[in-house]
N, C-alpha and C positions, 0 to 999 in steps of 0.2 A: 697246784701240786699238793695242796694239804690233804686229796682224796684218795694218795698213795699208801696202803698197808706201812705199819712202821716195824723194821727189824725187831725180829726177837734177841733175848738175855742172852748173852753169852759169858761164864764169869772170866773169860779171858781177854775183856775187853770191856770199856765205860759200858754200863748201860746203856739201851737204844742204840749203839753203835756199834754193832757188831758185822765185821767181815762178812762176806758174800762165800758162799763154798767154794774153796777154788781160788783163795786171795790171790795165789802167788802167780797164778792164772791172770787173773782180772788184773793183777799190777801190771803185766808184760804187756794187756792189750790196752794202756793206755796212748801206747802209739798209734794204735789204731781204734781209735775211738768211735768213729764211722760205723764200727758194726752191730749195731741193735738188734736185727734182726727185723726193723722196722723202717719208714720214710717218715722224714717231717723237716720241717722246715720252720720258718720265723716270720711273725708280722714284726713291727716296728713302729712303737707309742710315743711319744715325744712330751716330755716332762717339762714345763718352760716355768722361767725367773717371768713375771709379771710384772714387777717393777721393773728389769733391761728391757724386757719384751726383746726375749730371744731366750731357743731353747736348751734347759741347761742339761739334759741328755736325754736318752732313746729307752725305753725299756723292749729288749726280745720277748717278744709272748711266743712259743709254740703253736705252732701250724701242722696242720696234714702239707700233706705235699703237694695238695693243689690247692691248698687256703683252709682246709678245714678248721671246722673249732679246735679246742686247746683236747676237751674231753677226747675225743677221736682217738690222741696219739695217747693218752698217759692211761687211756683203757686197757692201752696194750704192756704199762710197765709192770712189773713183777719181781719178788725176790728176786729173782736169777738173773735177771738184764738192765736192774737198777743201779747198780754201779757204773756198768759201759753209757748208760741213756745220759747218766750224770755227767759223764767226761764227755759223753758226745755233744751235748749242750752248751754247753762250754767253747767245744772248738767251734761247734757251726754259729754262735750266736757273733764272735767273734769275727770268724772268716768272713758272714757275712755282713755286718758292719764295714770290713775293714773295704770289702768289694761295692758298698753300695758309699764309699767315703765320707762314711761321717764321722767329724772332728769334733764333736762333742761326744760324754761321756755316754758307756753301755750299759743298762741296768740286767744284770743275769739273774734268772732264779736257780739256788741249786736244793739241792735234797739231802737235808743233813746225814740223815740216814744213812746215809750211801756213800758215806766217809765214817771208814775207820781209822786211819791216823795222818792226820791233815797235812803235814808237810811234806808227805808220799803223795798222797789223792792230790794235790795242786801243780805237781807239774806237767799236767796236761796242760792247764791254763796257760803256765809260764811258759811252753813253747809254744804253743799257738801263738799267745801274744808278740811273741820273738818272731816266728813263721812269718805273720799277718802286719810286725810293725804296729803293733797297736799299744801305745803305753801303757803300762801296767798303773797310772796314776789314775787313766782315764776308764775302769772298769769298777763299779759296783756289784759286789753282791747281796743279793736279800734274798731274805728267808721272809715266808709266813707265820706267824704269828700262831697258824692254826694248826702248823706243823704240832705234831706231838712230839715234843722235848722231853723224853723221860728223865734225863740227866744234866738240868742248865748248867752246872759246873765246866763240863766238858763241852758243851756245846759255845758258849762261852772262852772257853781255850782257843775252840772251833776260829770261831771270830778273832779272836787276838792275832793269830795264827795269819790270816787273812790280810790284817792286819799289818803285821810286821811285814811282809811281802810286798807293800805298797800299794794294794787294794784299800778300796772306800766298802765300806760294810751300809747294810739296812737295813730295818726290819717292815716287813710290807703287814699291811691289814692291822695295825697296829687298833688292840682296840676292841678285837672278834676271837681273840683265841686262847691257846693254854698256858703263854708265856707270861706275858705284859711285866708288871711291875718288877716281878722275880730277877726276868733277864734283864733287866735295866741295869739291876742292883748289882746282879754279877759284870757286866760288861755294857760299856755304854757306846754302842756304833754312831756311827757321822750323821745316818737318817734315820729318820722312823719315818713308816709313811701311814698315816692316818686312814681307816677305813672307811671305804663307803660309804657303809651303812650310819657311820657316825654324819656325814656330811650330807646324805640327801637331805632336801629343804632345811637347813640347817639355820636359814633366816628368820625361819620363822618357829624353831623349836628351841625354848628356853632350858631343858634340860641337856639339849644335846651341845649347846651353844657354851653351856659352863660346862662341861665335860671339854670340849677342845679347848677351851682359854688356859683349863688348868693344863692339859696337856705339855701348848706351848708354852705356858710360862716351866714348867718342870724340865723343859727339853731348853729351852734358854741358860736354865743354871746349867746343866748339866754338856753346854755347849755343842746340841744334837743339832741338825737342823731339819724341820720337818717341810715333808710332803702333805699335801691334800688330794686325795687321790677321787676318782670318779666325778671329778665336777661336770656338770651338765646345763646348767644355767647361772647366767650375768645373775644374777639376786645370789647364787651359791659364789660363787670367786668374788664379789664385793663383800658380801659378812665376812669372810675368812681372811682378804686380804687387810679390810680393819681392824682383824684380829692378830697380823701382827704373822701371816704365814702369806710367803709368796712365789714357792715355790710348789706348781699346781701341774695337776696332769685330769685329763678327761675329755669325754665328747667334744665339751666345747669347744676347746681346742682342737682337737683333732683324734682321729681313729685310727685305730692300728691299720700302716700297710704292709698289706704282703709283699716280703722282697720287692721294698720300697722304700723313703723316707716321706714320712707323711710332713705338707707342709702347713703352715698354723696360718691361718688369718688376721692379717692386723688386725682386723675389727672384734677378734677375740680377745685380744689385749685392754680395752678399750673399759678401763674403767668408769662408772660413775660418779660424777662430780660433787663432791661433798663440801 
């Protein structure tokens, strides 16, 4: 989603945060959030504790509507329909969770941008999850990293906000983008999740291996708990689980399914004997 245009100034509201034309409009159609103007759907990535070996929740990717990639559908968002795409995310990632019964937790991405005053923009969430029976303990939100935050004060609010609601906050790609230390310093969410690009071969690269160590020892004080995200091979989830991170998500494990739940292989769990 970080390849979404970011809202222009408005000075009658935080920086980067400015209303859609039409707010009073867009508020009334958060009951029907369904209407985008477009189709999409959801795969379903599964996040697993490597120490329980079992998985400790689902992240929603966006789909076309017969599986396509992510780009397909958010080609199509725009000033005008980024608010409703935002609420509609939300209900369908939800709905369909609750329809495919999983009892572990949902990881949603949403689009800061496309909230201008948070404790109005979140009751779509709170009925859906009412609707759908889905606990509001058991729903994650994360944001990218790469997102453009023109304003971390308010985005940061954003999260607190969230927060108080009884939502689990995140921040994805941690690592790759325009926030990092900044938004730590203003508000410190439940996860960060550790980017890729920092974890490919990571066994065997010494600069990128003391860039994570520091990471989690910083997200340990700080009582974060991190993700490792895009792992792709046994030699990546042994350095990292030595390192003291065991909550992983990647190929290895499993692949997103389309309105599915993807299942994990013990044999993916299956650390090296040290």
């Amino acid at each position: 989603m970080s390849d979404l245009p970011t809202s222009r100034v408005n000075p009658a509201f935080p920086v980067g945060f400015m209303p859609l034309a039409g707010t009073s409009r867009d508020c009334e159609e958060c009951g029907r959030a369904e209407r985008v103007g477009f189709q999409f759907d959801y795969a379903y990535q599964p996040i697993v504790d490597v120490d329980r070996q079992v998985v400790f929740a689902h992240e929603a990717l966006v789909r076309g509507p017969a599986g396509e990639g992510a780009m397909t559908v958010l080609s199509q968002v725009h000033e005008q329909n980024r608010y409703r795409f935002d609420q509609a995310c939300r209900v369908k990632a939800i709905k369909g969770a609750s329809e495919l019964g999983i009892q572990e937790r949902i990881s949603i991405n949403f689009l800061p941008n496309a909230i201008y005053k948070p404790e109005v923009c979140i009751r779509t969430t709170l009925e859906a999850a009412r609707v759908h029976s889905f606990p509001l303990e058991r729903i994650i939100f994360e944001v990218t990293e790469g997102e453009r935050i023109e304003d971390g004060p308010w985005f940061a609010e954003i999260l607190r906000e969230y927060k108080r609601c009884g939502f689990k906050t995140a921040i994805d790609d941690f690592g790759a983008g325009y926030a990092g230390m900044k938004l730590l310093a203003d508000f410190q969410p439940d996860l960060i999740k550790i980017d890729m690009d920092l974890i490919r071969n990571i066994q065997a690269d010494r600069a990128r291996q003391a860039i994570v160590r520091s990471l989690v020892r910083l997200c340990e004080e700080m009582g974060i708990q991190v993700i490792a995200e895009g792992i792709e091979t046994p030699a990546e989830r042994d350095w990292l689980h030595d390192s003291g991170i065991r909550l992983m998500q990647g190929y290895l494990f499993a692949k997103p399914a389309f309105r599915s739940v993807a299942a994990v292989a013990p044999a993916a769990y299956a650390l090296a004997q040290r």
